[in-house]
C-alpha positions as CSV (number, residue, x, y, z in Angstrom):
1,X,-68.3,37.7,-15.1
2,X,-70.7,35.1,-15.5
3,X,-71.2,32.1,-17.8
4,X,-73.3,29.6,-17.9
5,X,-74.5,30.7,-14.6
6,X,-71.0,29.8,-12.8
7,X,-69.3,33.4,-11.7
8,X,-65.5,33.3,-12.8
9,X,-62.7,35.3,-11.7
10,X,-59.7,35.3,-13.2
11,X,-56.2,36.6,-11.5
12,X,-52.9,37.6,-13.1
13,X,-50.5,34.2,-14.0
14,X,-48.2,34.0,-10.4
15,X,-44.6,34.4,-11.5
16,X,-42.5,31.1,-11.7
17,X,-39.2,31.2,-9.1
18,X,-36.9,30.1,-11.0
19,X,-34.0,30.9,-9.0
20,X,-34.2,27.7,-6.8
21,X,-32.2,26.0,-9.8
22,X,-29.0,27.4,-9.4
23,X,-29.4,26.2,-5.5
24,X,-30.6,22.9,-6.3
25,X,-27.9,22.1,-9.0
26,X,-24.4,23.6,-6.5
27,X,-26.7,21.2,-3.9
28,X,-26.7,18.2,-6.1
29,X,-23.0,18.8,-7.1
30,X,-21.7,19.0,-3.7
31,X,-23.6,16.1,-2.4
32,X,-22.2,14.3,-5.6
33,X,-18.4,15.2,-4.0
34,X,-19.8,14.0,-1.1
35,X,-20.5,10.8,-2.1
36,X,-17.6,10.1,-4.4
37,X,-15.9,11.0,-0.8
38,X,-17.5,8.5,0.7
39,X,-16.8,5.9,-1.7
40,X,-13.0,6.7,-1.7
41,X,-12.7,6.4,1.9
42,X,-14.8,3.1,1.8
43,X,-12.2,1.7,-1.0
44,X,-9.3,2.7,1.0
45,X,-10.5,1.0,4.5
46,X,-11.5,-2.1,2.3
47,X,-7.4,-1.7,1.1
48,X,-5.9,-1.3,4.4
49,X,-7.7,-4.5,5.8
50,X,-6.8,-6.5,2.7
51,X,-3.4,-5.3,3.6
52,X,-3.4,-5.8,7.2
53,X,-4.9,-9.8,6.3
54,X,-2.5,-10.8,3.9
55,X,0.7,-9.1,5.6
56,X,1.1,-12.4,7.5
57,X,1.3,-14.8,5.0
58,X,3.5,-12.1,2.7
59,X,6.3,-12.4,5.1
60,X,5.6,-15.5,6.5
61,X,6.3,-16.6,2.2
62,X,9.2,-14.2,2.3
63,X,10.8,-15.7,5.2
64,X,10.3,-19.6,3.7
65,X,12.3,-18.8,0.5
66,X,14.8,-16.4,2.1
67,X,15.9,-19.3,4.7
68,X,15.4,-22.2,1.6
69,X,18.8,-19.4,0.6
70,X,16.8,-17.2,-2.0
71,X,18.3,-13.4,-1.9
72,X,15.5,-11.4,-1.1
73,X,15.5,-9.7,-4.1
74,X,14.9,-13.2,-6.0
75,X,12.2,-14.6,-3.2
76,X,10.2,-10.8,-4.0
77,X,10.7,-11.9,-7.6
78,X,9.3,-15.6,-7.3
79,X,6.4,-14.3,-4.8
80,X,5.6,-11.8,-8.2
81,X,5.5,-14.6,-10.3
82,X,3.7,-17.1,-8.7
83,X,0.7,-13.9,-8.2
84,X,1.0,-13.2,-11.9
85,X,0.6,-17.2,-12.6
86,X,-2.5,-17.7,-10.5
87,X,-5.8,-18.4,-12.5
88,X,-8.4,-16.8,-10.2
89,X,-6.5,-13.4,-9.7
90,X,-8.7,-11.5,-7.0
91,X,-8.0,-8.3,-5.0
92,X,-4.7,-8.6,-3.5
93,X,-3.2,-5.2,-3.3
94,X,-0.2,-6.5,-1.1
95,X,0.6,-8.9,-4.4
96,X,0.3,-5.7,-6.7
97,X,2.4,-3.7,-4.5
98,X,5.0,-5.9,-4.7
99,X,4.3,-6.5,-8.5
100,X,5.4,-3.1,-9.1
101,X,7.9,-2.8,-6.4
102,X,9.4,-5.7,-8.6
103,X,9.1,-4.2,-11.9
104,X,10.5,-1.0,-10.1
105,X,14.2,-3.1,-9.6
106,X,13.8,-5.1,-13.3
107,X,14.0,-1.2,-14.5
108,X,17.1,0.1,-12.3
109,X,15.8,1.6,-9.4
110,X,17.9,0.6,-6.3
111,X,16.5,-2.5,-4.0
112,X,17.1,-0.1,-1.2
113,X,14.6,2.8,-2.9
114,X,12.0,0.2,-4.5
115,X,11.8,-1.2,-1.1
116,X,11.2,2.0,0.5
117,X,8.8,3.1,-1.6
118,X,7.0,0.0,-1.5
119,X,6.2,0.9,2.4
120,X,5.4,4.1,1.3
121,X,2.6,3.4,-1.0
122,X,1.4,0.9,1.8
123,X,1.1,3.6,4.3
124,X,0.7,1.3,7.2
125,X,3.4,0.8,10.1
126,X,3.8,-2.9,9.5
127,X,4.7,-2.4,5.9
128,X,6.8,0.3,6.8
129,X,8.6,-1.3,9.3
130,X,9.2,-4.8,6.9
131,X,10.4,-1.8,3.8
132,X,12.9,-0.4,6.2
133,X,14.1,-4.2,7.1
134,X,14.8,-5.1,3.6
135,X,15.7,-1.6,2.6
136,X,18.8,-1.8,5.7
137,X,20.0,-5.6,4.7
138,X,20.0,-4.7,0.8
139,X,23.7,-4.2,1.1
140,X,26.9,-6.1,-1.1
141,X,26.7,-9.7,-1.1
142,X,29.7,-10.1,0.8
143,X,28.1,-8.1,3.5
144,X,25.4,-9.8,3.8
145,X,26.8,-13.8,3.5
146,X,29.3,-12.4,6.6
147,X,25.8,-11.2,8.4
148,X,24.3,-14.6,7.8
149,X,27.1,-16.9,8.5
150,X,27.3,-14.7,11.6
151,X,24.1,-15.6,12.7
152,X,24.0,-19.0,12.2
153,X,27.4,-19.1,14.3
154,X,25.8,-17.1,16.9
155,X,28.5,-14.9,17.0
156,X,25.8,-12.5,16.6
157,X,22.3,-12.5,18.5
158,X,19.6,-10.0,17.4
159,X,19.3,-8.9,21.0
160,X,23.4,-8.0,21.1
161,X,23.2,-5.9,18.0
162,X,25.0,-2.6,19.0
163,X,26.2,-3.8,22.9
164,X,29.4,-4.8,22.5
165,X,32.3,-2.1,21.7
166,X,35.0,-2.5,19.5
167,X,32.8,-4.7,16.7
168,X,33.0,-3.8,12.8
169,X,30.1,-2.0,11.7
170,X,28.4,-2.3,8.2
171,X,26.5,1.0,8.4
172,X,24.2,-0.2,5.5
173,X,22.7,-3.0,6.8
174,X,22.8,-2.1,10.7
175,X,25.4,-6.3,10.8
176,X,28.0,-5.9,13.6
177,X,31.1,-8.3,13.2
């Protein structure tokens, strides 16, 4: 077929694959999970070290107002406050750990538990390690003003704990006297 003097030729229309969709879509979708992955992985590495920096200066504060005689209990408490009371409030997840290991005790769960569960939600050793700490010397007052005046007598020396035979033994606070 001719026209205009130019010969044309003509073909049947090709058929359109459109099969590759479905492909493309359960591709798109799994390198969307992928990604969100990624991401929650990145914001968790980016918690631990934010952890891991401010676990210092947690118990280093900890240890200033337990020693000025704060209960542990109240020195968490203050710590909580003085967080909530700052104007520039950035990322501190040790601070909101705490916050709602705090608000965990001001609603009846046990020191010992809130403590322990604070360490869990941390989920790194040195956390663990300072929630079993408090979790052990969360026992009666009486117990634990006997451990302390121990210590300062130095009837007691950490590295004795357990040596001698024939001491009292408070089994929930690990205090021999």
């Amino acid at each position: 077929m001719e026209y205009q003097g130019k010969t044309l030729s003509y073909r049947p229309a090709e058929k359109q694959n459109y099969g590759v969709i479905p492909f493309l879509g359960i591709l798109m979708a799994a390198l969307f999970v992928l990604r969100e992955d990624s991401e929650r992985k990145e914001r968790e590495k980016k918690r631990e070290q934010l952890l891991l920096l401010d676990y210092a200066e947690m118990v280093s504060k900890l240890q200033v107002l337990v020693g000025a005689g704060m209960t542990v209990r109240n020195a968490w408490g203050r710590m909580v406050h003085d967080y909530e009371n700052t104007d520039f409030r950035k990322e501190r997840p040790v601070y909101e750990e705490m916050r709602q290991t705090y608000y965990q005790m001001e609603n009846g769960t046990s020191e010992g538990a809130a403590y322990r569960e604070f360490g869990r939600r941390c989920r790194l050793q040195p956390y663990l390690k300072l929630s079993s700490i408090l979790e052990r010397k969360t026992c009666g007052s009486f117990c634990v003003q006997r451990w302390r005046m121990l210590l300062k007598c130095g009837k007691i020396l950490p590295g004795e704990w357990g040596r001698k035979p024939g001491r009292s033994f408070c089994c929930r606070c690990f205090c021999f006297y």
